[in-house]
The first five atom37 places (N, CA, C, CB, O) and aatype in JSON, in Angstrom:
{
  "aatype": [20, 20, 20, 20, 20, 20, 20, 20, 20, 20, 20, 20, 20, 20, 20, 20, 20, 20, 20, 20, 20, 20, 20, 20, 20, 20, 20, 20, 20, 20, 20, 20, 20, 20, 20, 20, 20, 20, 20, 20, 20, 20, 20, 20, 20, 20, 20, 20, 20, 20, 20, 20, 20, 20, 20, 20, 20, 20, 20, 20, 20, 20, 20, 20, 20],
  "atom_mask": [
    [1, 1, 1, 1, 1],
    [1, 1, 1, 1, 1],
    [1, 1, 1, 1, 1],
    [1, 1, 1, 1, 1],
    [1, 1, 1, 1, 1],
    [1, 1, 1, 1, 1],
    [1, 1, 1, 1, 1],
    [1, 1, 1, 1, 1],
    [1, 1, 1, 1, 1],
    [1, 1, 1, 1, 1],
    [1, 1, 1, 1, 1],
    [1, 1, 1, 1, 1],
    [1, 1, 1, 1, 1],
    [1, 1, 1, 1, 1],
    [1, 1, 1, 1, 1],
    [1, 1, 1, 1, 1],
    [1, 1, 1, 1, 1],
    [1, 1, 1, 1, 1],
    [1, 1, 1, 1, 1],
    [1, 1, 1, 1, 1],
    [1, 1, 1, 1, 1],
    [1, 1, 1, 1, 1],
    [1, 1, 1, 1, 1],
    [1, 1, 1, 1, 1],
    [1, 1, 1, 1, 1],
    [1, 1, 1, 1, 1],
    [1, 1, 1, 1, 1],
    [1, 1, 1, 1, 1],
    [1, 1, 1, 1, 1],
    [1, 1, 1, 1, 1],
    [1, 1, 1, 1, 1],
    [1, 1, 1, 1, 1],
    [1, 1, 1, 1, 1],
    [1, 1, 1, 1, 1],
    [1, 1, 1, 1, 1],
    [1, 1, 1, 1, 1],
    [1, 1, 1, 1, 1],
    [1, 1, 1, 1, 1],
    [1, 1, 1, 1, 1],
    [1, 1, 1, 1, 1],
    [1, 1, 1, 1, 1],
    [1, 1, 1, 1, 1],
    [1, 1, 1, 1, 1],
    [1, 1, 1, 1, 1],
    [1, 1, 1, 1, 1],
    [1, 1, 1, 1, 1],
    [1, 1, 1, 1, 1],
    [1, 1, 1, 1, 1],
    [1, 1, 1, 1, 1],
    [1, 1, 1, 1, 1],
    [1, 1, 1, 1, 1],
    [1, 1, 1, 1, 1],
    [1, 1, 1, 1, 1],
    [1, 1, 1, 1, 1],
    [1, 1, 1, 1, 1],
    [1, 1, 1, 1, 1],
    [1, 1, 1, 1, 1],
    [1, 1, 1, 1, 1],
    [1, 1, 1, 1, 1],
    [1, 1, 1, 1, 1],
    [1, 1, 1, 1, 1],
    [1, 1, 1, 1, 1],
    [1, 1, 1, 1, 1],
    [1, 1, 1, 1, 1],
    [1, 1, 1, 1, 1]
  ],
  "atom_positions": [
    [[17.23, -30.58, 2.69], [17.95, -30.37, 3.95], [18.74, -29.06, 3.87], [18.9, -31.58, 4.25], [19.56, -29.01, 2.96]],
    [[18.63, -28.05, 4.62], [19.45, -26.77, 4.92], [20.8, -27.0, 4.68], [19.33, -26.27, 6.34], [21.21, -28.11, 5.0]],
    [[21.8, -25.99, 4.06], [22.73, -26.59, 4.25], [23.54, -25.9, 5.9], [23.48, -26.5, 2.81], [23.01, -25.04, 6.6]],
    [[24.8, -26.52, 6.17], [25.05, -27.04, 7.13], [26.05, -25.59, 7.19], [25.48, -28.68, 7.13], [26.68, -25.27, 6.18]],
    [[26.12, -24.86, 8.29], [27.13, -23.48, 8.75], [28.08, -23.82, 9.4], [26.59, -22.4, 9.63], [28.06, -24.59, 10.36]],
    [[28.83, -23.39, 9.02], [30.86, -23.6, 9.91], [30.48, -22.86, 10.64], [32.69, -23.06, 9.2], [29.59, -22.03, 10.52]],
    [[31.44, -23.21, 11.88], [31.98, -22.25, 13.06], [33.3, -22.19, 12.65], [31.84, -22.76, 14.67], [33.92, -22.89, 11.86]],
    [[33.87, -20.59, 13.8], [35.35, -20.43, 13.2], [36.25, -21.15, 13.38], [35.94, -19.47, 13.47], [37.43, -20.8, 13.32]],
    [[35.98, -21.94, 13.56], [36.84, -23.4, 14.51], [36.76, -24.53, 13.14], [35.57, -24.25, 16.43], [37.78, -25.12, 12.8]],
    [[35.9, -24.67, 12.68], [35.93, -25.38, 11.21], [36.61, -24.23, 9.73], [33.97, -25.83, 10.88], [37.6, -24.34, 9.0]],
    [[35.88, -23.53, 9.79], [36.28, -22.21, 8.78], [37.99, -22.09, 8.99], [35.35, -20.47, 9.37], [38.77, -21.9, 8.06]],
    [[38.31, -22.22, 10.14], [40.12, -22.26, 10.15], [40.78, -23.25, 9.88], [40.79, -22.04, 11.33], [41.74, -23.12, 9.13]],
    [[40.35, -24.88, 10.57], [40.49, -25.7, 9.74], [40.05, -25.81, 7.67], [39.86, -26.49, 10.61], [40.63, -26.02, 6.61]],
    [[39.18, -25.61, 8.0], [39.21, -25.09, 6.49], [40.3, -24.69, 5.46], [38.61, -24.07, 6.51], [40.96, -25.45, 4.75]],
    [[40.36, -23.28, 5.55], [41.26, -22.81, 5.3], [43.22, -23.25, 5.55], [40.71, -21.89, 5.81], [44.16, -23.06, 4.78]],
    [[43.19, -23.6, 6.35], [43.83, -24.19, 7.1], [44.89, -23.02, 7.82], [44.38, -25.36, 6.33], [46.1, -22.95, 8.05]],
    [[43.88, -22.28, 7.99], [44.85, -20.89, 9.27], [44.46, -21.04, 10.67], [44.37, -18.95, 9.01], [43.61, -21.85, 11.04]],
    [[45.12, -20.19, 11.48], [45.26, -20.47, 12.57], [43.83, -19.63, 13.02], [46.72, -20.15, 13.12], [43.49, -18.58, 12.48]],
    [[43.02, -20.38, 14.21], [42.15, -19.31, 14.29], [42.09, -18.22, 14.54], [41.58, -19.41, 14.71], [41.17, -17.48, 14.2]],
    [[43.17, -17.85, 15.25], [43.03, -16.16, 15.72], [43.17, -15.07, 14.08], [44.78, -15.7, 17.09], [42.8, -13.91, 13.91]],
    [[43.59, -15.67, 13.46], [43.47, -15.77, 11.44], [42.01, -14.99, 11.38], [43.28, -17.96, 10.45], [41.86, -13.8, 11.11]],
    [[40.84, -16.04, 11.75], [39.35, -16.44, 11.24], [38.81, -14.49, 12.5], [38.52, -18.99, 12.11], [38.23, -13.43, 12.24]],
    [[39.24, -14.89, 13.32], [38.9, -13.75, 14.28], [39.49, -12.67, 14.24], [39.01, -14.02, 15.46], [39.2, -11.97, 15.21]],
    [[40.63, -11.93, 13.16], [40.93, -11.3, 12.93], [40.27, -10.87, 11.8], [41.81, -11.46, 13.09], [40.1, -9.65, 11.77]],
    [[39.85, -11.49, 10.87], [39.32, -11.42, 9.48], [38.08, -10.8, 10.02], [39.16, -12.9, 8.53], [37.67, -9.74, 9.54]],
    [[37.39, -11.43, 11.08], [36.08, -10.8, 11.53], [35.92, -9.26, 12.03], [35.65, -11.61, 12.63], [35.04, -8.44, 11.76]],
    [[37.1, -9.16, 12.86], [37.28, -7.68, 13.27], [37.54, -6.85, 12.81], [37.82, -7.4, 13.89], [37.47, -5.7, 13.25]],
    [[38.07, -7.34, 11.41], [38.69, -6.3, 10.17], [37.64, -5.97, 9.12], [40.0, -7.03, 9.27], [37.47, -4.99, 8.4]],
    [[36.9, -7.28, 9.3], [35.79, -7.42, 8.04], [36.09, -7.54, 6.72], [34.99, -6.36, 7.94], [35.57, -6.93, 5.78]],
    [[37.34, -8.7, 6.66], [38.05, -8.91, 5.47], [37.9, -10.18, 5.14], [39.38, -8.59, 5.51], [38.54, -10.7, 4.22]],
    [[37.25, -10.66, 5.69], [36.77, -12.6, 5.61], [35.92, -12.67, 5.15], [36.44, -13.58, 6.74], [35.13, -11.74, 5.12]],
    [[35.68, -14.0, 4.51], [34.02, -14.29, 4.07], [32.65, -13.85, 5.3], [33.91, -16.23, 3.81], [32.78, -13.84, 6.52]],
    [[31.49, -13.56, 4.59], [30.6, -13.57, 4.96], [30.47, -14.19, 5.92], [30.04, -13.7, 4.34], [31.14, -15.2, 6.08]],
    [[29.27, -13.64, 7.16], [29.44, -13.98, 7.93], [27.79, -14.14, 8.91], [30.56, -13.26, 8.19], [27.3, -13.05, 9.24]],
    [[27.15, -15.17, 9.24], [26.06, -14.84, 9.93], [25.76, -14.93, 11.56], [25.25, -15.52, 9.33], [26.11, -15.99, 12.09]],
    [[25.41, -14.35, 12.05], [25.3, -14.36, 13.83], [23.98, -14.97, 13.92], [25.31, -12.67, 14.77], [22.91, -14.81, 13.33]],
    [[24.48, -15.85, 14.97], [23.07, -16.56, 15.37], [23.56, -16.9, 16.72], [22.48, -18.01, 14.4], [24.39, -17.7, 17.15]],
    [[22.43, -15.63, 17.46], [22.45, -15.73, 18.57], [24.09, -14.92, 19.2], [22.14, -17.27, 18.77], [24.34, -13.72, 19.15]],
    [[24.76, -15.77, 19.61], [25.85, -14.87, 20.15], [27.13, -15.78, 19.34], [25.92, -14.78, 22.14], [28.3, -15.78, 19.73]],
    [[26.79, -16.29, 18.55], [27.58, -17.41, 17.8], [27.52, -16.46, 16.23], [26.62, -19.29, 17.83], [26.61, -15.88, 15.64]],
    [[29.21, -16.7, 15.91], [29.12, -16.27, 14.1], [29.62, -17.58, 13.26], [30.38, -14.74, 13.59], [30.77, -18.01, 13.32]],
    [[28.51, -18.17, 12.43], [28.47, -19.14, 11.66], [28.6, -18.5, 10.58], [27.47, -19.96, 11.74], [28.39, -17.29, 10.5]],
    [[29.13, -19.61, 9.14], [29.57, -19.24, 7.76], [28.99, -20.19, 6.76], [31.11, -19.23, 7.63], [29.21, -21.38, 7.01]],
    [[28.31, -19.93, 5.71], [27.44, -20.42, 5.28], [28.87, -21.4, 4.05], [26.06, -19.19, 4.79], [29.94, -20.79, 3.96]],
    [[28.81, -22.4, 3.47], [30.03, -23.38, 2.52], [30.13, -22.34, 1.46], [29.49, -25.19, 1.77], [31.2, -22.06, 0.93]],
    [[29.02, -21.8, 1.15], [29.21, -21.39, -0.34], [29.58, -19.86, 0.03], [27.7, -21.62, -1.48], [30.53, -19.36, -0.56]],
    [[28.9, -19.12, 0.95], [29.85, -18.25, 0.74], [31.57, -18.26, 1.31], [29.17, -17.22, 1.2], [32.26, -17.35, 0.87]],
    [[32.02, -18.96, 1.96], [33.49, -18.72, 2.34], [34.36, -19.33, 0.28], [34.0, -20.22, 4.32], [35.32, -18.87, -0.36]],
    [[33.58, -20.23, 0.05], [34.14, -20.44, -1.2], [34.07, -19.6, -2.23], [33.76, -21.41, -1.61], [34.99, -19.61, -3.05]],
    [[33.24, -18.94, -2.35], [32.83, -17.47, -2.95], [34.31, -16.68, -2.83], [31.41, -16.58, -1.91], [35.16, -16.53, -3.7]],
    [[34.3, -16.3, -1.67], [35.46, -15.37, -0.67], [36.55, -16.14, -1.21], [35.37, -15.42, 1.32], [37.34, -15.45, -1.86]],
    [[36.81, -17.29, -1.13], [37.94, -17.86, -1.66], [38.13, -17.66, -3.21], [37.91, -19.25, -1.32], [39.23, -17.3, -3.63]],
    [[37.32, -17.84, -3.86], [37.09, -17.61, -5.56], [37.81, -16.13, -5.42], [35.08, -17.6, -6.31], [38.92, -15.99, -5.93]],
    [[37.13, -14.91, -4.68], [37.81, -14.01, -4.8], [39.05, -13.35, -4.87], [37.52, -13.79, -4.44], [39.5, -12.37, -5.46]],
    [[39.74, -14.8, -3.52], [40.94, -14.11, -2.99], [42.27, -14.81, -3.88], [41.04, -14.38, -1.19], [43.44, -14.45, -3.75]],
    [[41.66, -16.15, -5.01], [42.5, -16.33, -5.57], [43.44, -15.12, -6.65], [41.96, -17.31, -6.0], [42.84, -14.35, -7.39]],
    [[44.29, -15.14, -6.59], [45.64, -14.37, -7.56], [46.06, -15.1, -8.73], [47.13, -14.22, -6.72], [45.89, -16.31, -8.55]],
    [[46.62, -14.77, -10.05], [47.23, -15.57, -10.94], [48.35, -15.18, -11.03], [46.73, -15.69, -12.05], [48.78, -14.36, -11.84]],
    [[49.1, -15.91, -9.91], [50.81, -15.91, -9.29], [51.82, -15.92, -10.98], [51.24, -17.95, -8.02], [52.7, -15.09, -11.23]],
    [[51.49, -16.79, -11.71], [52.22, -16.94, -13.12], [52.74, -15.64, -13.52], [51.25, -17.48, -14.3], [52.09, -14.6, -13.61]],
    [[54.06, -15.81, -13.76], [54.63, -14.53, -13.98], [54.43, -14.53, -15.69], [56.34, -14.4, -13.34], [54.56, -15.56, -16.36]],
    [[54.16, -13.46, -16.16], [53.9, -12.96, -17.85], [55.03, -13.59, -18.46], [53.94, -11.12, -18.25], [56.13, -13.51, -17.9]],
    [[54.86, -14.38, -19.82], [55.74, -14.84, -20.07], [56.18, -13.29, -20.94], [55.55, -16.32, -20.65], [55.58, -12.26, -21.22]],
    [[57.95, -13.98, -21.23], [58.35, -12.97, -21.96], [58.18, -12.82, -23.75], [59.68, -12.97, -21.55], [58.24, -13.78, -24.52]],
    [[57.95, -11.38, -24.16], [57.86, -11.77, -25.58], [58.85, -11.41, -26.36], [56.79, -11.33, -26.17], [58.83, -11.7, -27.55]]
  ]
}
């Protein structure tokens, strides 16, 4: 079975940002991947998690020595 494409309406739930978030990311081209179908932009699971893998940081401040 194919797997299954978000709309930005799920992808924001997702994430859990607001959509105008998901539609800004698009216009900037700073969001996960992205495919058009038709006049619709769908997001494939693995790549927005990809994008997420990326956008994680390691916040932990250096310990001291």
């Amino acid at each position: 079975m194919p797997e299954a494409l978000l709309s930005a309406q799920d992808l924001a739930q997702y994430c859990q940002v607001p959509l105008w978030t998901v539609y800004r990311w698009n216009s900037n081209r700073t969001g996960p991947r992205s495919i058009k179908c038709g006049k619709y932009v769908r997001y494939r699971q693995r790549d927005v998690d990809a994008w997420l893998d990326e956008q994680a940081s390691d916040t932990r401040r250096p310990s001291a020595s």
